[in-house]
TORPA-4810 file (N, C-alpha, C, O; in nm, 3 decimals):
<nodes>
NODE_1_12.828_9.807_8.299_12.800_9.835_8.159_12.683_9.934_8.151_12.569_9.920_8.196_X
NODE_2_12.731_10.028_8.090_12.593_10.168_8.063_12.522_10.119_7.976_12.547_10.006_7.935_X
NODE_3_12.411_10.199_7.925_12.357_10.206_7.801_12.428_10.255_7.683_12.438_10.218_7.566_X
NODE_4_12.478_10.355_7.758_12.540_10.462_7.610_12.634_10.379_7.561_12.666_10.432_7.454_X
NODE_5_12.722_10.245_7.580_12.839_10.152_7.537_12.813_10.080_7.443_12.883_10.051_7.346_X
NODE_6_12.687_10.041_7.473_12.598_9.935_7.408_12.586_9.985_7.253_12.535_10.094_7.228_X
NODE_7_12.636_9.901_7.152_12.626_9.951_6.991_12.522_9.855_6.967_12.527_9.734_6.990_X
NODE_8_12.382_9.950_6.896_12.240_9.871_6.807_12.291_9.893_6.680_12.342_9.996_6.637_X
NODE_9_12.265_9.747_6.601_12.273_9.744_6.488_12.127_9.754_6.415_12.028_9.696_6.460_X
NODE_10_12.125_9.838_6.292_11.960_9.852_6.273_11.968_9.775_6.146_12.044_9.808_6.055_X
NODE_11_11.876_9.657_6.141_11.807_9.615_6.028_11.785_9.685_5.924_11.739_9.798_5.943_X
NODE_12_11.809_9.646_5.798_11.737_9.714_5.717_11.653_9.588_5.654_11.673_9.468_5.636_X
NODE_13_11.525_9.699_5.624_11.389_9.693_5.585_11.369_9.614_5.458_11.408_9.691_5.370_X
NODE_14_11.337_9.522_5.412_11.320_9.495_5.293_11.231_9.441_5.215_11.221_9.320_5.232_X
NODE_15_11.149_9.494_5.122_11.069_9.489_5.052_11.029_9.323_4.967_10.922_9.299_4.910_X
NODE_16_11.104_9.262_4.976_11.115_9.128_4.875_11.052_9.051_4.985_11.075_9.043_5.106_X
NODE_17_10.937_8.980_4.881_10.897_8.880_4.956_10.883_8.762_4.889_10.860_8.745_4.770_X
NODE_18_10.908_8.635_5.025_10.941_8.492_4.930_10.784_8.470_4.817_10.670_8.512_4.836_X
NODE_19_10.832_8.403_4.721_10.727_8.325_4.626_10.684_8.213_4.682_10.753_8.116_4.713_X
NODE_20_10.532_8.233_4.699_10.473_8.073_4.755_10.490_7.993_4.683_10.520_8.038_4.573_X
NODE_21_10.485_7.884_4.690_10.512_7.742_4.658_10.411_7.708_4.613_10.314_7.776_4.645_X
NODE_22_10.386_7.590_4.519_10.266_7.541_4.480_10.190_7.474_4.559_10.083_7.447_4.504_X
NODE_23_10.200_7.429_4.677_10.138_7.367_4.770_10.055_7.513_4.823_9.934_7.511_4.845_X
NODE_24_10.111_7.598_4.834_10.047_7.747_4.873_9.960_7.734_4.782_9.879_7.645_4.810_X
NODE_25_9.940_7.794_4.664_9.864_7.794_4.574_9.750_7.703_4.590_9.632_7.724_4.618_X
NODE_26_9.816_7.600_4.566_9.681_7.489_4.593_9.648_7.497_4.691_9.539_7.513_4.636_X
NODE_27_9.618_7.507_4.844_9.521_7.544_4.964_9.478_7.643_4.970_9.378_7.650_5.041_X
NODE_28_9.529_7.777_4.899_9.440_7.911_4.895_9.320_7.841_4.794_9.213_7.802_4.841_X
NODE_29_9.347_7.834_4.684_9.231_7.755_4.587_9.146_7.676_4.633_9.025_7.693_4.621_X
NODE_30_9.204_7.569_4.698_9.149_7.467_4.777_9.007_7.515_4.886_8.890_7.478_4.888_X
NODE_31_9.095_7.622_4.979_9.012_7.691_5.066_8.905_7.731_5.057_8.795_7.698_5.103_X
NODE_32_8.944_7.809_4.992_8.807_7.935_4.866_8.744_7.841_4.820_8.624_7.863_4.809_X
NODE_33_8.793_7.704_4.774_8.649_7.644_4.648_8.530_7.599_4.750_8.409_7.601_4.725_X
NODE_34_8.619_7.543_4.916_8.480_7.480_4.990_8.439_7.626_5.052_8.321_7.636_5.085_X
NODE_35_8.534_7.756_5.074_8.431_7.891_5.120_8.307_7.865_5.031_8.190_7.849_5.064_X
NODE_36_8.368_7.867_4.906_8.231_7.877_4.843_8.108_7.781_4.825_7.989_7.810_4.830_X
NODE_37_8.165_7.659_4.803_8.054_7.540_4.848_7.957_7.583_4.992_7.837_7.606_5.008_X
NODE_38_8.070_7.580_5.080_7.916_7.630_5.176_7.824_7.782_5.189_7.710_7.807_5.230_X
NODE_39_7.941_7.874_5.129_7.829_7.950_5.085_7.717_7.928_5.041_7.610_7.961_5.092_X
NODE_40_7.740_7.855_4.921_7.613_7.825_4.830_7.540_7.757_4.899_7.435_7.818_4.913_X
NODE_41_7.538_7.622_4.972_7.460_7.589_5.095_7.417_7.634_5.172_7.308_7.588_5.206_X
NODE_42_7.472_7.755_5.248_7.420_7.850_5.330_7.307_7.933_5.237_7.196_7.940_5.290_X
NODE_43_7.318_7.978_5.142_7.233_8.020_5.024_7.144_7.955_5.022_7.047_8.027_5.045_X
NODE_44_7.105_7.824_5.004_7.035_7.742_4.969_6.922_7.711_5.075_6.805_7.676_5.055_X
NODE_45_7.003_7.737_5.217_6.908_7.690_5.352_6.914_7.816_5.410_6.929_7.829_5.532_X
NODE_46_6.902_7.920_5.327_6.867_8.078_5.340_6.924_8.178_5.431_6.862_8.278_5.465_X
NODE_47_7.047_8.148_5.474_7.110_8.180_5.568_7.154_8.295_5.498_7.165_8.304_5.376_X
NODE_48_7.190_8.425_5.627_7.194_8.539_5.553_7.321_8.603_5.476_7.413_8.522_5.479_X
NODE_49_7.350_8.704_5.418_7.490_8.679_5.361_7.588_8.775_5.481_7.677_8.848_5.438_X
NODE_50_7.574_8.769_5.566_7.606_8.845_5.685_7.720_8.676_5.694_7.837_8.665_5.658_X
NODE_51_7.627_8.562_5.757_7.706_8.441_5.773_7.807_8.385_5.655_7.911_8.322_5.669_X
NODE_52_7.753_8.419_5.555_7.821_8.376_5.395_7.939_8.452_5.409_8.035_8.383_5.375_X
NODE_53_7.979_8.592_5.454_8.084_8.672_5.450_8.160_8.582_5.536_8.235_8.507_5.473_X
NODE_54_8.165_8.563_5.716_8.194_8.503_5.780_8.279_8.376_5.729_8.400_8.359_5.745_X
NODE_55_8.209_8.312_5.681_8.273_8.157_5.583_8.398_8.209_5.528_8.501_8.144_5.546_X
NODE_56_8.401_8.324_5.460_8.501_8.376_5.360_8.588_8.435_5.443_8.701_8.448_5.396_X
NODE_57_8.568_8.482_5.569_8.650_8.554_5.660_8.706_8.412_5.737_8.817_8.404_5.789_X
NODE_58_8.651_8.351_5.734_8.742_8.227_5.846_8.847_8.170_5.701_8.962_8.141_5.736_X
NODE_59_8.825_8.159_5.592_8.873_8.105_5.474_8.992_8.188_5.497_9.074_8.129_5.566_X
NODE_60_9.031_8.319_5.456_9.089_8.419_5.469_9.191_8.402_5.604_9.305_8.446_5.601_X
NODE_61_9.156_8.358_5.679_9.203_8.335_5.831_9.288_8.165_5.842_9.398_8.129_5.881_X
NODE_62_9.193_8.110_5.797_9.281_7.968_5.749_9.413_7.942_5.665_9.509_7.867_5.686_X
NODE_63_9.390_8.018_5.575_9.489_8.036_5.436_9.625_8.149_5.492_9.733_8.162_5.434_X
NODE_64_9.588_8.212_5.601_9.666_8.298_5.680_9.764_8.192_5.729_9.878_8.166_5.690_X
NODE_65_9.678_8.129_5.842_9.775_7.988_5.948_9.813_7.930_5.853_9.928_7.969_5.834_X
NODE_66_9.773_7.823_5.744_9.818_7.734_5.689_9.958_7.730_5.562_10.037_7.640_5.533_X
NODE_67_9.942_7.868_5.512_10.025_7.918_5.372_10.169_7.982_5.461_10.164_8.020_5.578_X
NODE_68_10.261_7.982_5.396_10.382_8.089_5.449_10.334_8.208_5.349_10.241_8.213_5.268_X
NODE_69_10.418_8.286_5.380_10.421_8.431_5.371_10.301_8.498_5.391_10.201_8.462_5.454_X
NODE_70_10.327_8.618_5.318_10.168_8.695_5.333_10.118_8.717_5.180_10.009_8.776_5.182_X
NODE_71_10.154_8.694_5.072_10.115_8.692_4.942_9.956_8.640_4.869_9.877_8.681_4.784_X
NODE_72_9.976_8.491_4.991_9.860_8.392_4.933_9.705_8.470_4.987_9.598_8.480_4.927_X
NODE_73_9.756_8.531_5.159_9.630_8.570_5.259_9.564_8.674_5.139_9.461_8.646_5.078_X
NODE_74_9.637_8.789_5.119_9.654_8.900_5.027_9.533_8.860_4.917_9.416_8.896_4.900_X
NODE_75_9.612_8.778_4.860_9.499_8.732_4.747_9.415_8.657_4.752_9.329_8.646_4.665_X
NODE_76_9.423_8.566_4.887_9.281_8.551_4.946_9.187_8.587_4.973_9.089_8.517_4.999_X
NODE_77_9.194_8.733_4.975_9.113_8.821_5.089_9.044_8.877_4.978_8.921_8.882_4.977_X
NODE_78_9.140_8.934_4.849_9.073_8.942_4.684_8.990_8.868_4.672_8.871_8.896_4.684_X
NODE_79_9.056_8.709_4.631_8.925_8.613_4.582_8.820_8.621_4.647_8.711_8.644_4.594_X
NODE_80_8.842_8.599_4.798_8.713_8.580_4.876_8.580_8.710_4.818_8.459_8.689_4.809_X
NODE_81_8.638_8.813_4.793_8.547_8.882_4.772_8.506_8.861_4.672_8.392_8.816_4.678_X
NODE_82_8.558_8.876_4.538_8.532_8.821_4.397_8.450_8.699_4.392_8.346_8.707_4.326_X
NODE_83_8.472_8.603_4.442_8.401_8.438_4.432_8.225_8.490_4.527_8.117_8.433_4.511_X
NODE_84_8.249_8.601_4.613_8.132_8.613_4.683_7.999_8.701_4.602_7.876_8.698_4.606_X
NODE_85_8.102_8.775_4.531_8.008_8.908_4.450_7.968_8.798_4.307_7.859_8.824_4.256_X
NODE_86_8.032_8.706_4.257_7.997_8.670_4.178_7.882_8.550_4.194_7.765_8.551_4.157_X
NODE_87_7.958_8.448_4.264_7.880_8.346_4.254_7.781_8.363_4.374_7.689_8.281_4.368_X
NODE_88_7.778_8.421_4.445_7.677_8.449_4.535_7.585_8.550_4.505_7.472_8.556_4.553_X
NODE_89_7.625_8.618_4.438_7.495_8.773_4.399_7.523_8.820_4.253_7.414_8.837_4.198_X
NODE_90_7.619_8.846_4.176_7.604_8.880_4.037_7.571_8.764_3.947_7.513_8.777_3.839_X
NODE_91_7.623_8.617_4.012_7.568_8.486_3.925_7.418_8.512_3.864_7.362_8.520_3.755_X
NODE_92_7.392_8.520_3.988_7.187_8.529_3.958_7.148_8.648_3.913_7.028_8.667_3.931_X
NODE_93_7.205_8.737_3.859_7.154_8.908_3.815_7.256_8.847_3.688_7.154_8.842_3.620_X
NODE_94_7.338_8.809_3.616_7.376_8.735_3.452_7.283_8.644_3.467_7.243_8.627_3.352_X
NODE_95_7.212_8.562_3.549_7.153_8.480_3.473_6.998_8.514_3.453_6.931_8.457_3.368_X
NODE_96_6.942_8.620_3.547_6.855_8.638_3.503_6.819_8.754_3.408_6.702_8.769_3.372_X
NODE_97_6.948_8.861_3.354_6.950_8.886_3.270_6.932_8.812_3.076_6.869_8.830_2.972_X
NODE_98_7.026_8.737_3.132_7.047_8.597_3.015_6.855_8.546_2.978_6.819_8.557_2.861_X
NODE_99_6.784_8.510_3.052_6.722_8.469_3.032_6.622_8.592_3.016_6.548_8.570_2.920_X
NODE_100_6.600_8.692_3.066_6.546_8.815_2.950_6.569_8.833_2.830_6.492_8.795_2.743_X
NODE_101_6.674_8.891_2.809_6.736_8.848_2.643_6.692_8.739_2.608_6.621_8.761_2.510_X
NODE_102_6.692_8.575_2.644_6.621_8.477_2.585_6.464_8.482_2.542_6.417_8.455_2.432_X
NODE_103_6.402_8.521_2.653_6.272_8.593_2.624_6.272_8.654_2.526_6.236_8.601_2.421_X
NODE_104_6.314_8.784_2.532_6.269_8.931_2.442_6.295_8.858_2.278_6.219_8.883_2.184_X
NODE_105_6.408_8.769_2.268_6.458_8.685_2.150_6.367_8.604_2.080_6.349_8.601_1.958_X
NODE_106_6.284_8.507_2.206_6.167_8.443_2.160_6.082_8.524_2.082_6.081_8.517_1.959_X
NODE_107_5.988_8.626_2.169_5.928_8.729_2.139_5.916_8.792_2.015_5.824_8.815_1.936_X
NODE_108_6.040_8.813_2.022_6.127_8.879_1.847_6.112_8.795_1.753_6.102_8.855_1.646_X
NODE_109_6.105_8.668_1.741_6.108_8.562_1.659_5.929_8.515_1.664_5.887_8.479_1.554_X
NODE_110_5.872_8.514_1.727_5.724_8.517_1.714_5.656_8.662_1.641_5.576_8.646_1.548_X
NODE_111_5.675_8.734_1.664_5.627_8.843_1.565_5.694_8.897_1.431_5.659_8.973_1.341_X
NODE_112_5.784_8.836_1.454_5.870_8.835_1.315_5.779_8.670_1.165_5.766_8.648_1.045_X
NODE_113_5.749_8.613_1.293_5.676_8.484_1.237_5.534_8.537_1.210_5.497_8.550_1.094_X
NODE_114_5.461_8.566_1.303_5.350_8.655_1.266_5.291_8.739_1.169_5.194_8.727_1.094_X
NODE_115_5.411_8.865_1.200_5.410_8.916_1.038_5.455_8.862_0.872_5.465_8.935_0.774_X
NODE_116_5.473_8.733_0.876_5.483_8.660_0.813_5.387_8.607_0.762_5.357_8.616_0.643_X
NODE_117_5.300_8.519_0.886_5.139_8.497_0.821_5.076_8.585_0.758_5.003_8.565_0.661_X
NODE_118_5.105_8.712_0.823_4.959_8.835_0.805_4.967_8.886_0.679_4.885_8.968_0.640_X
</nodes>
């Protein structure tokens, strides 16, 4: 038997991919909520966000092995970043914005009272 006899049948390619399941859903969520719990612990016992990324990269890596398809990793790899920029570094820049505005508000309301006495 040659090569040249031999008939390859070629696959075709296809774009459709299965819909995870709700059990998917729930362990990507699942995953991400304790990434982020120990983030915030790692935060807390000052660990740098070099290690905090890490957490989110093994999360990302877990949700890979554990989920079928590739849909859930995908949007894992989204959240992870989102849940990191927020609750790890933009949380505290809204809140200490928030509490400027609370200030400047006080402020505003004391000299508004002021010129009231005067």
């Amino acid at each position: 038997m040659s090569l040249k006899n031999v008939n390859h049948q070629k696959r075709s390619f296809t774009w459709s991919m299965e819909k995870p399941s709700a059990k998917d859903y729930f362990l990507t969520v699942f995953i991400f909520a304790v990434c982020t719990l120990i983030g915030l612990l790692f935060q807390k016992l000052n660990f740098t966000d070099t290690n905090i990324v890490t957490i989110y990269i093994l999360g990302v890596l877990l949700t890979s092995i554990v989920t079928d398809g590739y849909l859930c990793s995908v949007a894992g790899s989204f959240l992870s970043v989102f849940l990191f920029c927020f609750f790890l570094f933009l949380f505290y820049i809204l809140l200490l914005a928030i509490l400027l505005l609370l200030v400047l508000y006080v402020l505003h309301l004391c000299f508004l009272r002021l010129n009231f006495l005067l």
